[in-house]
N, C-alpha and C positions, 0 to 999 in steps of 0.2 A: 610469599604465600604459595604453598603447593596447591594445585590444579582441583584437585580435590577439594581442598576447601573453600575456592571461589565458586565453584560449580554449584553450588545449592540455590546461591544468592541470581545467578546466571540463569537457570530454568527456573528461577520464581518468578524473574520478569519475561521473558519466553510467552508462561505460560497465564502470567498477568493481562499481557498487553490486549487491547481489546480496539477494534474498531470506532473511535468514539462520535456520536453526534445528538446525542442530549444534555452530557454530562457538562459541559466546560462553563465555566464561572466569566469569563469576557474580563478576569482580574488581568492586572499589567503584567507584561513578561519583566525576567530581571536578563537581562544584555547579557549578563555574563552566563547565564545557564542557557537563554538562545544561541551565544558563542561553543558552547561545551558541546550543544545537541548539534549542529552544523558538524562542529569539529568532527564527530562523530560520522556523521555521511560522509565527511569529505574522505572518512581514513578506511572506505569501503575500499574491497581488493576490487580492480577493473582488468580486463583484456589489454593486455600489454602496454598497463600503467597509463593508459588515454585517458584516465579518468574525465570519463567524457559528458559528466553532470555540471548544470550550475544549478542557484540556488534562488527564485526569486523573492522576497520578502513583501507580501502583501498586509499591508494594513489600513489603507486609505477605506473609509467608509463608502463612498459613492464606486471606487471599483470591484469591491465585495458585493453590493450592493447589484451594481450589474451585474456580475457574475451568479450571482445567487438566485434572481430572476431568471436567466438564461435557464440554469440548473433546473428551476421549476417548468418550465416549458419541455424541457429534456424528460421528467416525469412524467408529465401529460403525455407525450407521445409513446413511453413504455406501457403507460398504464390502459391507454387506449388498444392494445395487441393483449391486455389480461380479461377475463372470461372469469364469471361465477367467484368461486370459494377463493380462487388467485387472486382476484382481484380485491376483494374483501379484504387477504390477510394486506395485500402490498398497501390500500389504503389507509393501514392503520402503522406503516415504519417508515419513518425517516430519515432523509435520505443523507443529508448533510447537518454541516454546524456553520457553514459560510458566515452567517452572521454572530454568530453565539462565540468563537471562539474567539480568543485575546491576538490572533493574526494567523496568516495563511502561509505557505510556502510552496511555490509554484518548482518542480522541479523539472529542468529540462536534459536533453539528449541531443549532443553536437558530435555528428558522425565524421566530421570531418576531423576530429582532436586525435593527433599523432599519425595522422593519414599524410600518404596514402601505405605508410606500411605499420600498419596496426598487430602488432604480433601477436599470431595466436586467433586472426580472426578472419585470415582467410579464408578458411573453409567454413565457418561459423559467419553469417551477416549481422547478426541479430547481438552476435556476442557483447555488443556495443550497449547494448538494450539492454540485457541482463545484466551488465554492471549497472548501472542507472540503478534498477531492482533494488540492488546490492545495498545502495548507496539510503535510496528508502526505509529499508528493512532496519539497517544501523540507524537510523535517525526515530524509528518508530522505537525500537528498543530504548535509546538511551531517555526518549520524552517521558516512556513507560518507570526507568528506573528514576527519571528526573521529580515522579511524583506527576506529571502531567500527559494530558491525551493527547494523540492524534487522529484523524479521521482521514480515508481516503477519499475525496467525492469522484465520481466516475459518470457522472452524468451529465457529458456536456461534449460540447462538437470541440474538435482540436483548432480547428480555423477559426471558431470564435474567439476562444480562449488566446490565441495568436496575436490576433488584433487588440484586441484587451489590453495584453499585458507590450507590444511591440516586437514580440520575438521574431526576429530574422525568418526567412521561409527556409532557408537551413538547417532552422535548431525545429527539433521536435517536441512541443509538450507531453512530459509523462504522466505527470501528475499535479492535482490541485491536492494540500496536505493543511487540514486545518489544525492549529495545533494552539495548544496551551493550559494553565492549568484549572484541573476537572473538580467538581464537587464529589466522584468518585468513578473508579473502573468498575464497571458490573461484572460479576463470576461469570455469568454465560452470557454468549455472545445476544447482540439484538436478534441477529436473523432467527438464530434457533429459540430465543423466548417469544419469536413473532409466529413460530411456528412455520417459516419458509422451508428452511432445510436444516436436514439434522448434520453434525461430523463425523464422518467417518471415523469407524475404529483404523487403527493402524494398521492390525491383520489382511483390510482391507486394500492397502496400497504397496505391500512390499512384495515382489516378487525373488525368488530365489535362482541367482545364474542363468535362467533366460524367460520370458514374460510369460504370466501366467500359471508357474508353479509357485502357488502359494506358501507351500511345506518345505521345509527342509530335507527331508524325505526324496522329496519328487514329484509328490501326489499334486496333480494338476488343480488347476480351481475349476474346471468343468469336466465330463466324460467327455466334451464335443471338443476339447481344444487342437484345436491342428499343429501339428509340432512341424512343422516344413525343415 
């Protein structure tokens, strides 16, 4: 198949995949399409091949359960720093799918994998991190074209989440990833139908050979821009 013609099907799920945490049905996973979407993250590119993610597979009731508690207390204390109309829209979005989805997947970050000579990331610390990312991003794609959701929850202390699940004081929690299949993907994301923030158009983010010129041309994005 030339490149061209998979490419349609590629930015359909791109541009499908959506944050999920009202949609999911809590129906069964089938092993072998949780195999496929794993397989997926695992075959993320990393900084000199450390591929330095594992994977952990949540489904136990009572540790979702605590976890999902924890989560709401992590709201309360955002929502206590929100004021007026903020506050209002944040009351009315949700935050997770901890219990609604058909299981979790806890992804972590062990800096120590391929150490201590990690190619390609000694002048980068972080580079370790950003494959993780990586690792994420393919696994939300593939659940996306798998016909199923994922949600990222971000609301939660990393030392709890630690203890929860037993992870070493080594490995670092990246993510809690709820995942499985949805009653549907909504066209637009929750935040911008809850009215939080809108997306940026793309005009907005690219600059041309060095920051700040918008245009092709040259023409700056400000009169004030400092060109040092």
């Amino acid at each position: 198949m030339q490149p061209s013609e998979a490419a349609p099907g590629l930015y359909e799920v791109i541009h499908a995949r959506r944050d999920v945490r009202a949609e999911f049905t809590g129906e069964p996973v089938s092993p072998l399409v949780l195999d496929r979407v794993l397989s997926a993250a695992h075959s993320a590119p990393s900084v000199g091949l450390s591929q330095p993610w594992d994977f952990v597979i949540v489904e136990d009731r009572a540790t979702r359960q605590a976890f999902w508690e924890h989560v709401q207390s992590e709201r309360e204390v955002f929502a206590a720093a929100l004021d007026g109309e903020l506050a209002e829209r944040f009351a009315g979005i949700k935050i997770d799918g901890v219990l609604e989805a058909s299981l979790s997947v806890v992804v972590t970050y062990d800096p120590a994998r391929g150490a201590p000579n990690v190619l390609g990331r000694h002048a980068i610390a972080d580079a370790g991190l950003y494959s993780v990312c990586l690792a994420i991003e393919n696994l939300w794609l593939a659940c996306t074209a798998e016909g199923w959701g994922m949600g990222w929850v971000s609301f939660y202390r990393e030392s709890f989440l630690a203890d929860l699940l037993g992870i070493p004081a080594s490995i670092r929690p990246v993510a809690w990833l709820c995942i499985g299949p949805v009653s549907s993907l909504q066209e637009v994301p929750d935040l911008e139908r809850a009215g939080w923030r809108s997306r940026l158009p793309l005009s907005a983010v690219v600059h041309h050979e060095r920051w700040g010129l918008r245009d092709p041309s040259g023409v700056p994005a400000s009169p004030n821009l400092s060109r040092r």
